[in-house]
C-alpha positions in Angstrom: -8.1 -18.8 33.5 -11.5 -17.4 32.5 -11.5 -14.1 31.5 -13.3 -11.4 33.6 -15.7 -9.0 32.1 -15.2 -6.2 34.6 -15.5 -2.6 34.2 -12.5 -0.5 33.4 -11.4 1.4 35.9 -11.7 5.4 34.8 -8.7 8.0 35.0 -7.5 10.6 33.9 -4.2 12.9 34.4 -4.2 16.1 35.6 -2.1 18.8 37.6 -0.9 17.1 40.6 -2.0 19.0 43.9 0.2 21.7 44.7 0.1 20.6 48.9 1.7 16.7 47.0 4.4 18.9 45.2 5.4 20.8 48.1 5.6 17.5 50.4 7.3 15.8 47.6 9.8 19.0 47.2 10.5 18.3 51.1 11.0 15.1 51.5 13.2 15.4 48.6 15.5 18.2 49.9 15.5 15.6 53.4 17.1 13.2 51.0 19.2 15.8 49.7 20.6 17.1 52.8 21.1 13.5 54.4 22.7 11.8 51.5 24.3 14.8 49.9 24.9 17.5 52.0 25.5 15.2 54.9 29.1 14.2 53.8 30.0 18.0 53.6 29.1 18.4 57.1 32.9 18.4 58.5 33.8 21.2 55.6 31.0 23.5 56.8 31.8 23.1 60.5 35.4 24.3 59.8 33.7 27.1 57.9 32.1 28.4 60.9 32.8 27.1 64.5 29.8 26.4 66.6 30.8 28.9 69.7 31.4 31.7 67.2 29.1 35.1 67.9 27.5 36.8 65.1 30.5 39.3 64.7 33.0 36.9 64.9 30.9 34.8 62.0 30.6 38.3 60.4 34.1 39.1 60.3 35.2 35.4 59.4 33.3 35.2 56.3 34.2 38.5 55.2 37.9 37.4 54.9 38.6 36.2 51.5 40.0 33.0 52.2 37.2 32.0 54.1 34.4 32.9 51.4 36.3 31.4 48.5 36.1 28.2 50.7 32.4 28.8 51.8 31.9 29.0 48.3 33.6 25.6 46.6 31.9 24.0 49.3 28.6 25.5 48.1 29.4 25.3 44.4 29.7 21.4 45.1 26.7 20.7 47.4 24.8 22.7 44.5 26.0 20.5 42.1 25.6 17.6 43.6 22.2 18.5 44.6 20.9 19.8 40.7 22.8 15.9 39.4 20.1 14.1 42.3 17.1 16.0 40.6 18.3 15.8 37.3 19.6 12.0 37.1 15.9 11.3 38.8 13.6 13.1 36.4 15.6 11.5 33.3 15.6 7.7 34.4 12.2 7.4 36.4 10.7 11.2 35.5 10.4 10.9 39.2 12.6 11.9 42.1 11.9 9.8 45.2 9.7 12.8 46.7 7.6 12.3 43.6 7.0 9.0 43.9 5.9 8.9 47.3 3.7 11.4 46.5 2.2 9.4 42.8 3.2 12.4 41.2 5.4 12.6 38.3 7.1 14.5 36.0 5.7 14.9 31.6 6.5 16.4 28.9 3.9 16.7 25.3 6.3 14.0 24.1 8.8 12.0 25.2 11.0 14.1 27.8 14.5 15.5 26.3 17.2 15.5 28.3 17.7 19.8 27.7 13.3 19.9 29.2 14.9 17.9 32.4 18.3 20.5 32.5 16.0 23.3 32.2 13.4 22.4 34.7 16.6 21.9 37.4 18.5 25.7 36.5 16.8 26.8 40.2 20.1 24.6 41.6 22.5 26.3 39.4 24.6 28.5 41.7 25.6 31.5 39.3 23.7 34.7 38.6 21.2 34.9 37.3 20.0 31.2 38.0 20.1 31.5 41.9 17.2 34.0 41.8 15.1 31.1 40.7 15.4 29.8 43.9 13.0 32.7 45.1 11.1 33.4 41.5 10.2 29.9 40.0 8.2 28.3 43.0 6.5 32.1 43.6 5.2 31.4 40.3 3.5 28.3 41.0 1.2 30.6 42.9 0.2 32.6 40.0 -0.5 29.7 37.2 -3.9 27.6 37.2 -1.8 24.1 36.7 0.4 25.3 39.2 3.8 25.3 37.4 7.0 26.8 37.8 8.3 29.1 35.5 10.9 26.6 34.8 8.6 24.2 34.0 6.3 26.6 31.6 9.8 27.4 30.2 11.0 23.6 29.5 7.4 22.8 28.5 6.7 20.1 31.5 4.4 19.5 34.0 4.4 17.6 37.5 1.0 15.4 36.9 -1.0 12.8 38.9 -3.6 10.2 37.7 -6.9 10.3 39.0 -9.4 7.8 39.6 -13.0 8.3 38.6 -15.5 6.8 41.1 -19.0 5.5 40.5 
């Protein structure tokens, strides 16, 4: 087969766009809720029944035996949910999000697995890790590359390739 003398194409990687991180962050947690959250659905109807008013929701959960349930059942989806992003990240450095989105997830050198545990804490349900939820995407807001403050903390970034055109 003769050998082409084309030009190489020019790339380089940079920061992927924050609007591809927060589609890739939502069709992610769609995932998430259908494949992980989905099974639990039957344990968090007989949390709450559907005809139930605000005060009788109210007064439900404040009863002990209720919230201890309301919170295994929480504990585990949270689990379940940090093992989907964190088995992702350290086979592929992608969740499924990600790669929909050509965006992917890099560390300075070869990603360790305590960079990917790090980078996942938001979906840790103890104090103080559950006020990540709120503080590390907030943060994204307030960096140039757009990180989290988990990722400035493992030392990652969520980057894209892009294509030069002549």
């Amino acid at each position: 087969m003769p050998r082409l003398n084309l030009p190489k194409e020019k790339t380089f990687v940079g920061p992927a766009l924050l609007w591809k991180r927060i589609i890739a962050f939502i069709v992610d947690l769609l995932i998430v809720i259908l494949f992980v959250l989905f099974p639990f659905r039957k344990a968090l109807r007989n949390i709450v029944p559907e005809n139930y008013s605000f005060a009788e929701t109210y007064k439900l959960l404040s009863n002990a035996e209720s919230t201890s349930y309301t919170l295994a059942v929480y504990f585990a989806a949270s689990i379940l949910m940090f093992l989907y992003f964190y088995m992702m990240e350290a086979r592929m450095t992608q969740t499924i999000g990600k790669r929909l989105m050509n965006i992917y997830v890099t560390a300075d050198n070869e990603m360790k697995k305590w960079q990917i545990l790090v980078r996942n804490l938001l979906f840790i349900p103890i104090f103080p890790f559950d006020l990540l939820i709120i503080l590390d995407p907030l943060f994204m807001f307030f960096t140039k590359t757009n990180q989290r403050l988990s990722e400035v903390l493992s030392k990652t970034n969520v980057v894209e390739v892009y294509s030069l055109e002549q």
